[in-house]
N, C-alpha and C positions, 0 to 999 in steps of 0.2 A: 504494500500500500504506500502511493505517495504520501510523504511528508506534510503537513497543513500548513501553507504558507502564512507567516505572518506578518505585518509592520506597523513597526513602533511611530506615535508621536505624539511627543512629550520635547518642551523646551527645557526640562532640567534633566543633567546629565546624570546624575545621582539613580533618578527615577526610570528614566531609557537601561540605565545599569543594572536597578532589580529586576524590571520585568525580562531583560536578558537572562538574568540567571535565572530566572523561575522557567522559562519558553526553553534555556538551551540543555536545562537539565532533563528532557524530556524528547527522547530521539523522535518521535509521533510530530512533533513542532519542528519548523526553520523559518528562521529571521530573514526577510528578504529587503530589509533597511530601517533606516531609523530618520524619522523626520524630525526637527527643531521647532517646526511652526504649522500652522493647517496650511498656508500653502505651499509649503515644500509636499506636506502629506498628500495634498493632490497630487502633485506632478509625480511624485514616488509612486502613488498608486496604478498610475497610469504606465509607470514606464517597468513597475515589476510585477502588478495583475497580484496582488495577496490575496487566501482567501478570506482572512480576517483581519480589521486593522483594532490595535488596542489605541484607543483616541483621548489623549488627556483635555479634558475642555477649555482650561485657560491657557490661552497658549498667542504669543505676539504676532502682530502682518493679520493673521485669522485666526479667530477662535476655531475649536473644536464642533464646535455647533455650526458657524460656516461652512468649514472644510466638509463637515458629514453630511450636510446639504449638496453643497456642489459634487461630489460623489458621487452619492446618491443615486443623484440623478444623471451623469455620466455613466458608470458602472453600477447599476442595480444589485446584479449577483452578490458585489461584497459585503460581506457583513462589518458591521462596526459597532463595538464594545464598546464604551466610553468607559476611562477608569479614572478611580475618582477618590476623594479622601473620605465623602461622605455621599451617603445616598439623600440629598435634597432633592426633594420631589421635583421644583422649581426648574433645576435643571435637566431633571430626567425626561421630564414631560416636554420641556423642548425639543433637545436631544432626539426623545422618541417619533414627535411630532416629524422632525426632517430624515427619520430614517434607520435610528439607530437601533439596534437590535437587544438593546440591555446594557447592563454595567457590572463591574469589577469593583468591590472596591481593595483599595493600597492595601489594607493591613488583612486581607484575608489568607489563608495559611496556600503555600503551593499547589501544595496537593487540587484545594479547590479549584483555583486556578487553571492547571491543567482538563479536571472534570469537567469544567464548564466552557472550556473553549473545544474542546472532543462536542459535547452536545451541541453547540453552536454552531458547530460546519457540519453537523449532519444533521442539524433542524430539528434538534431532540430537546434544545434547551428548555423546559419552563422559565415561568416569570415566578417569582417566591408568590405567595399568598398573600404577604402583605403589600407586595409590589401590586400587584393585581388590585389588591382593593383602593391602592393609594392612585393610581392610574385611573378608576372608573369615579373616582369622588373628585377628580381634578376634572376627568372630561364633562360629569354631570354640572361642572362652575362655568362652565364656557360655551356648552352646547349644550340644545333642548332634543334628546330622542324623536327621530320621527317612523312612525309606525310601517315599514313596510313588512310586504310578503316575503320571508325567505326563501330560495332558490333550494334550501339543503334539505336530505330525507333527515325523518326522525333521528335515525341514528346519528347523520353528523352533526343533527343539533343539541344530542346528547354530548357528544365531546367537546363541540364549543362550548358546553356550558363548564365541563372539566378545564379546559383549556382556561377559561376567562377566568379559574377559581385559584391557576395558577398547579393545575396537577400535572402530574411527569406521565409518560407514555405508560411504564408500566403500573402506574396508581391507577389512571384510567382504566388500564385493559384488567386490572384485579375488579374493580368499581364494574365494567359492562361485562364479563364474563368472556372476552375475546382475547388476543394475542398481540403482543405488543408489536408484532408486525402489522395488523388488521388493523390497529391504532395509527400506526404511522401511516400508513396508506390511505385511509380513511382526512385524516388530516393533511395528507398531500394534493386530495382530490379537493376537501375542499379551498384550499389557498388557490387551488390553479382555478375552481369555477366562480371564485371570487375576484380572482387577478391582484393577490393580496400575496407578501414575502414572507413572514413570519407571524409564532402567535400573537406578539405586541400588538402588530397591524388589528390581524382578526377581532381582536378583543377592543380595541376601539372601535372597528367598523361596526363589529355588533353591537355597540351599545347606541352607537349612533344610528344605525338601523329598527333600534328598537325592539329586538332579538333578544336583550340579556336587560336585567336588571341588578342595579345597582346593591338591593336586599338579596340577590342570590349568590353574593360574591362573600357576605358575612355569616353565613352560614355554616 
């Protein structure tokens, strides 16, 4: 199996330093540069195709939240982690808003680290529970639900509603009595017949569709 390409950017070198040693201890990982700034971090992106970038948000020329914007919307495929010293909502919700796909935070042990960028290139990540529920009380301040029809059978709107609770593939498939393959696939149909990247997305689009509520996420 290929290697999971990665690149760094972060304008302190301290910080570019550990997530090195956390990514190069781990053969499954390779570093494919290291950016200063967001817009180095585009141009990097562009000229080494990573399939993950770790994106520190304050960052000089362009933040973090630009750079993952204009990405984005350039190279869709990549994912972007944002990593961070604290999980403020404030910035997450932006962040998520232009693309990003979750965050890291600095002080959590390697081990996790590694777990969770494994689940992130293969679209296995959940969002924690409390990310989840902090995510649908942020979008219920800014936006009003509007009721449509959804397009998905019963079943896949059994897993969005796991998915939007912030559950892992194999919690779902203990929870519907199916196989964590049947899960993932199920979840891959429905992101493609939504035209949606990840569960971050879904879990907004549903609540903004009016598919999921906000009382079933504190449950």
């Amino acid at each position: 199996m290929n290697p999971i390409r990665i690149l760094l950017a972060d304008d302190h070198s301290y910080a570019r330093a550990a997530m090195r040693d956390i990514i190069q201890a781990d053969d499954s990982f390779e570093i494919t540069g290291e950016a200063v700034n967001g817009r180095e971090a585009v141009h990097l992106a562009e000229q080494s195709m990573p399939d993950i970038i770790l994106m520190d948000i304050t960052m000089p020329e362009m933040d973090g939240l630009e750079a993952t914007k204009q990405i984005k919307e350039r190279f869709p495929y990549v994912k972007i982690i944002m990593v961070t010293v604290s999980d403020d909502i404030t910035h997450l919700f932006e962040a998520i808003k232009r693309g990003a796909q979750g965050y890291l935070l600095k002080n959590l042990h390697p081990a996790s680290w590694h777990e969770y960028l494994r689940a992130v290139a293969f679209d296995e990540a959940p969002m924690s529970r409390e990310l989840a529920v902090r995510l649908l009380k942020e979008f219920s301040s800014v936006t009003t639900p509007v009721q449509e029809k959804s397009p998905l059978t019963s079943r896949e709107t059994e897993i969005l509603k796991c998915v939007a609770r912030g559950k892992s593939n194999k919690v779902i498939s203990l929870e519907l009595c199916i196989s964590e393959h049947t899960v993932k696939n199920h979840l891959k149909n429905i992101l493609q017949k939504l035209h949606l990247d990840n569960r971050v997305q879904l879990t907004r689009y549903a609540y903004e569709k009016g598919w999921i509520r906000i009382t079933n996420q504190t449950k």
